[in-house]
Each structure stands twice: as structure tokens, then as C-alpha cells.
VOPAGU-2260 file (C-alpha; in pm, 1 decimal, decimal comma):
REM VOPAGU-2260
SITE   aa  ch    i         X         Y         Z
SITE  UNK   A    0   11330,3    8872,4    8532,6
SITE  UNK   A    1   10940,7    8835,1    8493,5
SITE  UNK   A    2   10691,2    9014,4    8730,7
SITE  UNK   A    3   10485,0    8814,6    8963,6
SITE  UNK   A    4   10136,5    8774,4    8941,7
SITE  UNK   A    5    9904,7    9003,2    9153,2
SITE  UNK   A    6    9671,1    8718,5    9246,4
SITE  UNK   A    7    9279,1    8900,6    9285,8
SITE  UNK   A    8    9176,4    8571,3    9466,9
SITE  UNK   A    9    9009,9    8646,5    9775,1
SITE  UNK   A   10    9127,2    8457,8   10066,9
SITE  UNK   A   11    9082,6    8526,5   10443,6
SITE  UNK   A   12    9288,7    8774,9   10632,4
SITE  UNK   A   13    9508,2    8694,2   10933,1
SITE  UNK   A   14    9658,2    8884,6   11228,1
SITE  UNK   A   15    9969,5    8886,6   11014,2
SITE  UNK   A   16    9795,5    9115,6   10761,1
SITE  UNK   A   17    9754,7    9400,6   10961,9
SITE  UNK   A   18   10050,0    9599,4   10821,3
SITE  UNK   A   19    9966,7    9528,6   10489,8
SITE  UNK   A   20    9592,8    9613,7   10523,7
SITE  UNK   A   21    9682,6    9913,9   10699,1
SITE  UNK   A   22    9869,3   10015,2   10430,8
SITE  UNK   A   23    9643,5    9900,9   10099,7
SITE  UNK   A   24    9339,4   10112,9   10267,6
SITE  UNK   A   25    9549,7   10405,7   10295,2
SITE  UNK   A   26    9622,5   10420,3    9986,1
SITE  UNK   A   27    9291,1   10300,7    9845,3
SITE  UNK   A   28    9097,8   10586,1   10103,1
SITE  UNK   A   29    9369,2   10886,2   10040,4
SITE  UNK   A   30    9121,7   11077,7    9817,5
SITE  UNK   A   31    8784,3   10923,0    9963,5
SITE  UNK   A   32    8563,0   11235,1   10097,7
SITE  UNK   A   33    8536,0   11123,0   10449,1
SITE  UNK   A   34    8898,7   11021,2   10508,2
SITE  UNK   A   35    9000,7   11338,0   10412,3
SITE  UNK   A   36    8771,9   11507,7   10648,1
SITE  UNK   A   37    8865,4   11284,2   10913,5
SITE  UNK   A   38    9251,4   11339,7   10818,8
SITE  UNK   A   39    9274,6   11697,9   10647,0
SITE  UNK   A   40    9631,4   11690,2   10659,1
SITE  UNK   A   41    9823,4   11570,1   10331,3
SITE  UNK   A   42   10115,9   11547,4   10512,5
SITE  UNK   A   43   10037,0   11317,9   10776,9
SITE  UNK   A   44    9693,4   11152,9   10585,7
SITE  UNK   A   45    9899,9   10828,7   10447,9
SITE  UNK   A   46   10049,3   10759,0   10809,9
SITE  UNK   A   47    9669,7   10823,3   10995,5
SITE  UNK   A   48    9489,0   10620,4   10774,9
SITE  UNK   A   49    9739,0   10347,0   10788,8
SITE  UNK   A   50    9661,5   10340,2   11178,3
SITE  UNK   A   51    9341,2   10402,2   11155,0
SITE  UNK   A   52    9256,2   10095,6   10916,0
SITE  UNK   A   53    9506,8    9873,0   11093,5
SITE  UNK   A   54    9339,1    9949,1   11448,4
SITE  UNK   A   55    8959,2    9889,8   11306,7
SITE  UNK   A   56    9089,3    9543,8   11189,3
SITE  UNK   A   57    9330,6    9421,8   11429,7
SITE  UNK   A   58    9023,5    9534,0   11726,7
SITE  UNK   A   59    8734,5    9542,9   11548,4
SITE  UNK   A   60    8599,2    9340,8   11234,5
SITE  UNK   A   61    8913,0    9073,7   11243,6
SITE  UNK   A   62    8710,0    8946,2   11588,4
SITE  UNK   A   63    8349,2    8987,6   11468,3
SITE  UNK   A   64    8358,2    9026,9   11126,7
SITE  UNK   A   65    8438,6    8852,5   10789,7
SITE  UNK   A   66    8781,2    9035,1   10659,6
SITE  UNK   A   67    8910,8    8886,6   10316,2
SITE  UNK   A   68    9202,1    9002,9   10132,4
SITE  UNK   A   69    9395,3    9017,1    9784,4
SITE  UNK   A   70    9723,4    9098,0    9658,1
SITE  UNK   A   71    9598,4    9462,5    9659,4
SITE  UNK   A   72    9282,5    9531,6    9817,5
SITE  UNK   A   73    9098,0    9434,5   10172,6
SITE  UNK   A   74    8717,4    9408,2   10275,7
SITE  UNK   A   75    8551,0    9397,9   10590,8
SITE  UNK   A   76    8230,9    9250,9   10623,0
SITE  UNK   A   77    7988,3    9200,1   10940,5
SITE  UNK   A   78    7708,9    8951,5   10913,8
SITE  UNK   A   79    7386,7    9011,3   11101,4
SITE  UNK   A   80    7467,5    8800,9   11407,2
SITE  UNK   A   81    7821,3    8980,2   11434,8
SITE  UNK   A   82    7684,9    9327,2   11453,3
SITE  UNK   A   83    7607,5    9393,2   11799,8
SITE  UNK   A   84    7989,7    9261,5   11881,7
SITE  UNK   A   85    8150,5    9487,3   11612,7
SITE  UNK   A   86    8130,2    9830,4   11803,5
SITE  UNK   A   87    8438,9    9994,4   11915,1
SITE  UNK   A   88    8491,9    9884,2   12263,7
SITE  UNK   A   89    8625,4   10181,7   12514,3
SITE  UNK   A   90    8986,5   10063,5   12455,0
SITE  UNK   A   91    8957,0   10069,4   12090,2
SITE  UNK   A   92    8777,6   10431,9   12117,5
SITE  UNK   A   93    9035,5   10538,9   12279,1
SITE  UNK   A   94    9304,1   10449,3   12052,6
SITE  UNK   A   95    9127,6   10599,4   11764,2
SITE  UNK   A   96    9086,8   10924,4   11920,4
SITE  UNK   A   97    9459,8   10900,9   11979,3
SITE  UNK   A   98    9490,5   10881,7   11582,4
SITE  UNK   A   99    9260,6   11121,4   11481,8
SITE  UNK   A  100    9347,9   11376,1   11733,8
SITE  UNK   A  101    9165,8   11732,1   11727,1
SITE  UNK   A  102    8912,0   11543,3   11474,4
SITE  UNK   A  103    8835,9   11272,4   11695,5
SITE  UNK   A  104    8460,6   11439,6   11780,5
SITE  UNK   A  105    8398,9   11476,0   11442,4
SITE  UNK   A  106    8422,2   11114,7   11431,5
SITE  UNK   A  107    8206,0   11034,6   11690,2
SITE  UNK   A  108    7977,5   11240,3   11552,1
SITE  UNK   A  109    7957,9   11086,6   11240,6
SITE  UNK   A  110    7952,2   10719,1   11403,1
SITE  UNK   A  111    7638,8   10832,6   11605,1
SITE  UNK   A  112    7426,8   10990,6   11300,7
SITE  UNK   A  113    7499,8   10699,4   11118,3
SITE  UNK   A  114    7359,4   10426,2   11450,6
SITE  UNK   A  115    7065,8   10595,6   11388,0
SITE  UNK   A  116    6994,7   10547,3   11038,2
SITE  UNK   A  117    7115,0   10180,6   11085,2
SITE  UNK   A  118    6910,2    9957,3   10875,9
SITE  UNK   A  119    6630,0    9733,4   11139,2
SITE  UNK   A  120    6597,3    9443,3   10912,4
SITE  UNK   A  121    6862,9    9166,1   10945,4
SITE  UNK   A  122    7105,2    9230,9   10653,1
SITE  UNK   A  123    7496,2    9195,0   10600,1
SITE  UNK   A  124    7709,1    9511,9   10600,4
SITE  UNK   A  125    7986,9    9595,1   10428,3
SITE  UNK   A  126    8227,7    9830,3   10660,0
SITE  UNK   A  127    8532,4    9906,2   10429,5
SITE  UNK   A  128    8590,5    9798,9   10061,7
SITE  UNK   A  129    8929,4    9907,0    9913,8
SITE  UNK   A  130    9249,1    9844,2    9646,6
SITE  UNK   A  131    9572,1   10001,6    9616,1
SITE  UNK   A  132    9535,7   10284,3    9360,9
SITE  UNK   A  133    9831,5   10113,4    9153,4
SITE  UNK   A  134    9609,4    9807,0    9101,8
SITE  UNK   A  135    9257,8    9959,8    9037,6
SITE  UNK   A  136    9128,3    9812,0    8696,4
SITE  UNK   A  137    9235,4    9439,5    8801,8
SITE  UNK   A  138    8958,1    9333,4    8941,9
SITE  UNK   A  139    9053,7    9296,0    9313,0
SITE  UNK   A  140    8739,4    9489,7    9435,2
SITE  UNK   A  141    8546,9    9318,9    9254,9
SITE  UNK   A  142    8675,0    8991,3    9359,2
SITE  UNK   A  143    8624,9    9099,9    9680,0
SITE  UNK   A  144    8286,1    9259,5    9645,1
SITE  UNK   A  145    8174,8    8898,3    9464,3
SITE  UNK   A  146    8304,4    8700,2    9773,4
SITE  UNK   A  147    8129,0    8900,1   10040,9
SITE  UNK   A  148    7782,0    8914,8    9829,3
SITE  UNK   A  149    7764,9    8571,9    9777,3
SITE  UNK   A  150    7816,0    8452,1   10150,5
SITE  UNK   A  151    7500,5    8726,5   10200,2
SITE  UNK   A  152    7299,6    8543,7    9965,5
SITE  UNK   A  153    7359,9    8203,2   10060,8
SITE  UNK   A  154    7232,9    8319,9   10421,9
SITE  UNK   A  155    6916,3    8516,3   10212,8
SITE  UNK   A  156    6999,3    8859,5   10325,5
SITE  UNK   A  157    7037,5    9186,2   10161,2
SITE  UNK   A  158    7356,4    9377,6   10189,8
SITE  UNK   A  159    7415,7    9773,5   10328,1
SITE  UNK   A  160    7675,1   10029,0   10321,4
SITE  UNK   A  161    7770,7   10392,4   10315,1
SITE  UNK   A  162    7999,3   10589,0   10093,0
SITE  UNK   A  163    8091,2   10933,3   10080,1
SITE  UNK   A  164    8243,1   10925,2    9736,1
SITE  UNK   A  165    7975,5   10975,0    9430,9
SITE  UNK   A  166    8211,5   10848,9    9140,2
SITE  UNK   A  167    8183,0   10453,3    9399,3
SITE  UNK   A  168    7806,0   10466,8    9345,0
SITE  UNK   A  169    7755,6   10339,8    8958,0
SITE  UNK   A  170    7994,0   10030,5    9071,5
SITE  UNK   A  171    7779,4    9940,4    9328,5
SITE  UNK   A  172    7508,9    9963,1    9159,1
SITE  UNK   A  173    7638,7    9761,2    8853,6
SITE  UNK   A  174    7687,9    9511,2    9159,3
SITE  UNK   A  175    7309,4    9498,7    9248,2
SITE  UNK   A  176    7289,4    9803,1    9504,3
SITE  UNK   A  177    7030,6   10099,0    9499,5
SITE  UNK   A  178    7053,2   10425,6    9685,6
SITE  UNK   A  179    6833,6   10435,0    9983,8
SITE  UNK   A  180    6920,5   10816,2   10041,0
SITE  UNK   A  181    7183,8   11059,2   10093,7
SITE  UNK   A  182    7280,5   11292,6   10413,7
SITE  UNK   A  183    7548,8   11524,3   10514,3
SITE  UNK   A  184    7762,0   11395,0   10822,5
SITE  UNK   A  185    7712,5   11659,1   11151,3
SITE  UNK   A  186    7958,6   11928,4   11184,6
SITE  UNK   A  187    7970,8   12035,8   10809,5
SITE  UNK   A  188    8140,8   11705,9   10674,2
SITE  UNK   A  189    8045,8   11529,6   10286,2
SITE  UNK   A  190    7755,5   11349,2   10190,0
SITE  UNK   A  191    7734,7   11018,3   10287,0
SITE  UNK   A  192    7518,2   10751,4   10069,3
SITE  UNK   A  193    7348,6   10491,5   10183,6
SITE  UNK   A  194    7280,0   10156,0    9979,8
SITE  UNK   A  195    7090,2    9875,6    9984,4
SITE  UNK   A  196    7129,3    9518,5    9763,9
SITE  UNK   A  197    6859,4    9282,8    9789,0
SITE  UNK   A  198    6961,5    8851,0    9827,4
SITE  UNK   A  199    6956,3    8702,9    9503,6
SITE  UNK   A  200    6864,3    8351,6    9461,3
SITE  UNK   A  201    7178,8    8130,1    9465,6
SITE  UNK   A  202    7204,6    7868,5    9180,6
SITE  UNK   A  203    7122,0    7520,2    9244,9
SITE  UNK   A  204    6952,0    7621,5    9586,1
């Protein structure tokens, strides 16, 4: 009996694919620096960040946000005129302090000192990037990183994001992005980095 095909093909995700996002980013964020800050427990990690993911899409960037999908791996993007929509409303923040328990001011910490070092310019972001760790090397990220960049630069605008984990930062940058700077998130948590990709002229335009 033959294996089926992991298709990489981007296509866009549905309230159906909460579970299974939910799931993909936990496993995809289990050893990012920030996640495990957020959730320092191995034993309960998988389960938090399965919530945690699930919650941010079902609430958050499925409404005002572009969320695509493969076989193995999510994104969530927010285009400029999405952006002041995609905050956590007070029913939202309250669920994910439920998740996050005892580290839930850590988080809002973090979500504050990054607001103010929020980019002015109009620009697309790009709020979570991830693949299952059992299909890294297929090329689902960077199906999914292709998709998102493109829709940014047939609107003309450059792309931002933060990532707390270094070994990330030469794929981005092999993807266009440069390091704007670095800081350490309040109450003694990893470095985050901040990146920048400037539009690039789409063919035939």
C-alpha cells in the first residue's frame, strides 16, 4: 500500500482546520524560545500550545487575517488594513490567560513591548509561520512563506515579523528579510528579532 502525497500547496484555511492547526503549530513551536517561556512545562507544552494556536486562529487572524495552510504547516498573515481588527478582544484575552495560567502576565508583557516597537509604515505582517517537525525539509514553509510574500508585493508593501529563534533568521533572510534589531522580552524572557522585507516588483506589472 503506497503512501499519500503530503501536498505543500498552499490553500486557505477554514473553521474546520482549527484542530489540525492547533496541532501542526504545536509541534512546529515545541522547541521555539518564546513558546517555551510562555509554556515551561514539557509535560503539558504540546497540549498548551495546541490551545493556544487554535484560540489565536479560531478568534483572531481567521476573522482579520489571511491564514493559509498545507498538509503540514499553517501561516497567519495580517495585511495593513486588517491590523487594527486583529488584537485580542477581552473575550479572547481572557481565554488565553486561561491557557497560559501563572504565565499569562508574562504574556502581556511581551504583547505590550512589542505594540511599541510596531512598525508606523503600512506593511504586511506575518504573525505565525510553522510545519510539523516530521515534514521540515519539504518545502511547506516555504510554500507558505512564497504565498504570503507575494500577495504583499502585489499590494507594494514590505513585510514584518518577530522571532525568538536565531537558527529561523538565515531562512528569512534567504527569503528577502533583514534584521531591523534585536531585544530581550520584559521579565527576563529570549531575544526577540525583528525583520523587515522590502516589496519587490511583481513580473509583468
Amino acid at each position: 500500500m503506497s503512501r499519500m502525497a503530503i501536498s505543500n500547496t498552499p490553500k486557505t484555511a477554514t473553521p474546520d482546520d482549527a484542530r489540525f492547526i492547533g496541532g501542526t503549530l504545536a509541534g512546529a513551536f515545541g522547541d521555539d524560545p518564546m513558546m517555551r517561556w510562555f509554556f515551561p512545562e514539557d509535560s503539558t507544552r504540546e497540549a498548551g500550545l495546541g490551545r493556544y494556536f487554535s484560540t489565536l486562529f479560531t478568534r483572531q487572524y481567521l476573522r482579520h487575517g489571511v491564514c493559509e495552510r498545507t498538509d503540514a504547516a499553517a501561516a497567519f498573515w495580517v495585511a495593513p488594513e486588517g491590523q487594527e481588527k486583529a488584537v485580542p478582544d477581552a473575550e479572547t484575552v481572557q481565554e488565553l490567560q486561561e491557557i497560559l495560567g501563572d504565565r499569562a502576565g508574562l504574556f502581556r508583557d511581551a504583547v505590550e513591548a512589542a505594540a511599541e516597537h510596531a512598525p508606523q509604515e503600512p506593511h504586511w505582517y506575518l504573525a505565525v509561520i510553522g510545519a510539523d517537525p516530521a515534514a521540515r525539509g519539504q518545502g511547506h514553509g516555504a510554500a507558505l512563506l512564497r504565498s504570503g510574500l507575494a500577495k504583499a508585493d502585489e499590494a507594494g508593501m514590505p513585510v514584518y515579523l518577530e522571532s525568538s529563534k536565531p537558527s529561523n533568521l538565515p531562512v528569512y533572510e534567504h527569503f528577502g528579510f533583514t534584521v531591523l534589531g534585536e531585544a530581550r522580552l520584559p521579565g527576563g524572557g529570549p531575544e526577540l528579532w525583528a525583520m523587515r522585507r522590502a516589496p519587490r516588483p511583481v513580473a509583468g506589472a
